[in-house]
C-alpha positions in Angstrom: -18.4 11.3 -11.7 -14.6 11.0 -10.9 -12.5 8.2 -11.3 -11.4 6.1 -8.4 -7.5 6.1 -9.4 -5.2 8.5 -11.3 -2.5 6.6 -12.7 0.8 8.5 -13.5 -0.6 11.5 -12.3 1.6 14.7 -11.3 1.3 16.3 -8.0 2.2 19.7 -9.0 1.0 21.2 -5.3 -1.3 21.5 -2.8 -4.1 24.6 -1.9 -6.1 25.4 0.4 -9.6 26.1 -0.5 -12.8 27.0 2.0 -13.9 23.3 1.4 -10.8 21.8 2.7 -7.0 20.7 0.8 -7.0 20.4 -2.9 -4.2 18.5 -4.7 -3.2 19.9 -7.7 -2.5 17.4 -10.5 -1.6 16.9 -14.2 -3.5 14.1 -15.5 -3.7 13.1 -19.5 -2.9 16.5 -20.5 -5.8 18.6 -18.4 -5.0 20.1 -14.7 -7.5 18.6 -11.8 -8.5 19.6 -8.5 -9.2 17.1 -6.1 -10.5 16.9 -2.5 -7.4 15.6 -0.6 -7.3 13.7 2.8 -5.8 16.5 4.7 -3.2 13.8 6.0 -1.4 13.1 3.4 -1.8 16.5 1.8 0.1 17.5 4.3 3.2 15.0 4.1 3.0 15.7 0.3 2.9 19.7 0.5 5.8 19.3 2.6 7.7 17.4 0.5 7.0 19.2 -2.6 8.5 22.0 -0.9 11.6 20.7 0.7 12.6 18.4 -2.1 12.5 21.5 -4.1 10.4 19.8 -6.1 7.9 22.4 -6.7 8.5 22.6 -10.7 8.7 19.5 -11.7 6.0 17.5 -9.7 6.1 14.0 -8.6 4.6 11.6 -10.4 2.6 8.5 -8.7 -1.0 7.1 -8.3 -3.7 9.1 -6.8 -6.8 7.2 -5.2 -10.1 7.7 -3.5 -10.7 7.3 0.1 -13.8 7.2 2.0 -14.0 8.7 5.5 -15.0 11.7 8.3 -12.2 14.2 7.1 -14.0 17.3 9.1 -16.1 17.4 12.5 -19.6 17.8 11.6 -20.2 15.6 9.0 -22.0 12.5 9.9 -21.6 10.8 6.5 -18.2 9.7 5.3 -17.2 11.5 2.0 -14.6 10.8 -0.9 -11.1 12.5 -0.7 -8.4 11.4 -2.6 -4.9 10.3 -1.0 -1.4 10.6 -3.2 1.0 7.8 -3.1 4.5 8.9 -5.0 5.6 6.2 -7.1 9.6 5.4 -5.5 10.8 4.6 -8.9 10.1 7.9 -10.8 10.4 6.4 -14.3 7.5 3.5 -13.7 4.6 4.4 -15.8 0.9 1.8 -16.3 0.8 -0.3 -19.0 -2.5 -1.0 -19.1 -2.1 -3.3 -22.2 -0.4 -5.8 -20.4 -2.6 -6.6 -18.4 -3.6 -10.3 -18.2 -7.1 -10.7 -16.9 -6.5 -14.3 -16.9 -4.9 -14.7 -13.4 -7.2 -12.3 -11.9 -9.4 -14.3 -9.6 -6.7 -17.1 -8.1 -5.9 -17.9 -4.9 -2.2 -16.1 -5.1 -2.1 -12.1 -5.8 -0.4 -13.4 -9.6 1.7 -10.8 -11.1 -1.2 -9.5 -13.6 -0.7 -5.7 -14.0 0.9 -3.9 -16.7 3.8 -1.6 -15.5 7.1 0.1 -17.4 10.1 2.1 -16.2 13.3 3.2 -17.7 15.0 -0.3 -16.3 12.6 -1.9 -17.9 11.0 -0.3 -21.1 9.7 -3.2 -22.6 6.9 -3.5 -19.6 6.7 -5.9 -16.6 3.9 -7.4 -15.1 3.5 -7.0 -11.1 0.9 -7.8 -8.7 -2.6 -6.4 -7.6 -2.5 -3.9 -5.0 0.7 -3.0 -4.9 3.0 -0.2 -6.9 6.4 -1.6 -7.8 9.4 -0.1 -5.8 12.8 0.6 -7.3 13.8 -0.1 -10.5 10.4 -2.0 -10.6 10.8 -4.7 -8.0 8.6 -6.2 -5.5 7.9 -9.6 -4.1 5.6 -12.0 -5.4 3.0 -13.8 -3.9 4.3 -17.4 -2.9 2.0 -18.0 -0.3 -0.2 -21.3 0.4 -3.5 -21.4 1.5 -4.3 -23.5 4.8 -7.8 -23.2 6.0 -7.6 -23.4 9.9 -11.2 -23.9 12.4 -10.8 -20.7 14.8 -12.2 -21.4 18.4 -14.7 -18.7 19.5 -12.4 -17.7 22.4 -9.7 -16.6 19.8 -11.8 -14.5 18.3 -13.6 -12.7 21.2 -10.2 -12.1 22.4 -9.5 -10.4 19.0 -12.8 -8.5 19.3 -11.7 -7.0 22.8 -8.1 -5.8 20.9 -10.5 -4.5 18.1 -8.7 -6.4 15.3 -10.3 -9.5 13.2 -8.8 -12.9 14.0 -7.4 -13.9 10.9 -5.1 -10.5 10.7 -3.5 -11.6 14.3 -2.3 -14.6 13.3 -1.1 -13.1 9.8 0.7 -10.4 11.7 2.3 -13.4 13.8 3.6 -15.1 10.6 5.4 -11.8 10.1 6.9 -11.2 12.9 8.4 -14.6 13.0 9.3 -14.3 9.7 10.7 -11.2 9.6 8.9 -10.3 6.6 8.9 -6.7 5.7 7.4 -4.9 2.5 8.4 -1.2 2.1 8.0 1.1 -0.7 11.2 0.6 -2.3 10.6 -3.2 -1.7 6.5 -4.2 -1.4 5.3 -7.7 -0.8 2.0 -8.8 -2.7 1.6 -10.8 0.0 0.7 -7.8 1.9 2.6 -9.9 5.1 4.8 -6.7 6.9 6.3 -7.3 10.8 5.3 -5.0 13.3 8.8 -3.7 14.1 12.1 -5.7 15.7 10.2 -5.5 19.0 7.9 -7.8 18.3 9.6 -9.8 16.2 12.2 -10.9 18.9 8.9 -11.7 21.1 7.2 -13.7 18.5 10.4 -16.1 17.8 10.6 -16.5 21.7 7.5 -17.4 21.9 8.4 -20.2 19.5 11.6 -20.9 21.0 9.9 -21.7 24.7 6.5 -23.4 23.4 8.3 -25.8 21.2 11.8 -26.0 23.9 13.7 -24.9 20.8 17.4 -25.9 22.1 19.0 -24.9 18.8 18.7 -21.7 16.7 16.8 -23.2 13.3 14.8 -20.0 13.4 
């Protein structure tokens, strides 16, 4: 049985076999071949070969994914996705990791990470890989628990979207909160563009007759 994630792992290529895209990877010594999501093998094989990185790899975490990757299969099946690590130094450190905040209410910095900026190790939060140089935003959120009225959330069910990811979406766009690779939130809070953003702080502005600009 495979593992669910491939820490560190090289992506040394992509090939394409009868079953579908393999990746290609160097993992603890031993070359693998993995079922890719055809997606993001892809992005990755395109990559690869413009960066010119074709010799040396990229280095990053590879995961497992669930879902219909080919027409005709009525069961969802497990293919593995690639996510490049932006800071090419950062490596696990999985004795770090303190099992202790594991559990809380905030996504607590709790996994074991080191890069070259940091060589002594870091810890960063669950969920997430650290960006450049190692940095990321913690998790400073506070939990408010908030009776939704039936009508908000058939309206969600018509946009096919759950309730509580609207109003979190909201929060972002008014907020302006954005979490990139080079720069992820363990929040997981990220605005849906400037677009939306402008209309989400107008809405604020007119609701509450917002006369000065405190947001």
């Amino acid at each position: 049985m495979r593992p669910f994630l491939y820490y560190d792992a090289r992506l040394k290529g992509v090939i394409l076999t009868a079953n579908g895209e393999r990746f290609v990877i160097e993992y603890l010594g031993k070359e693998l071949f993995l079922p890719a999501d055809s997606a993001n093998a892809a992005y990755y094989d395109k990559m690869l070969k413009q960066g010119e990185k074709e010799e040396t790899g990229l280095i990053g975490l590879v995961s497992q994914v669930r879902k219909k990757n080919n027409v005709g299969h009525s069961r969802a099946r497990g293919f593995y996705r690639f996510d490049a690590y932006p800071d090419q130094t950062l490596q696990r450190a999985f004795e770090l990791d303190d099992f202790d905040y594991f559990g809380q209410d905030h996504n607590m910095n709790s996994i074991g990470w080191r890069n070259e900026a940091n060589p002594n190790g870091f810890l960063a939060a669950r969920g997430i890989i650290p960006g450049k140089e190692g940095r990321f935003i913690s998790d400073s959120t506070e939990p408010y628990t908030v009776n939704i009225p039936f009508d908000f959330v058939e309206i969600a069910t018509r946009l096919k979207q759950d309730p509580v990811d609207i109003l979190k979406n909201f929060i972002a766009d008014v907020c302006q909160l954005h979490s990139t690779d080079e720069l992820p939130r363990a929040d997981g809070f990220n605005s849906r563009g400037m677009e939306a953003e402008k209309k989400a702080r107008e809405y604020l502005k007119q609701a509450y007759r917002l006369k000065k600009d405190i947001i």
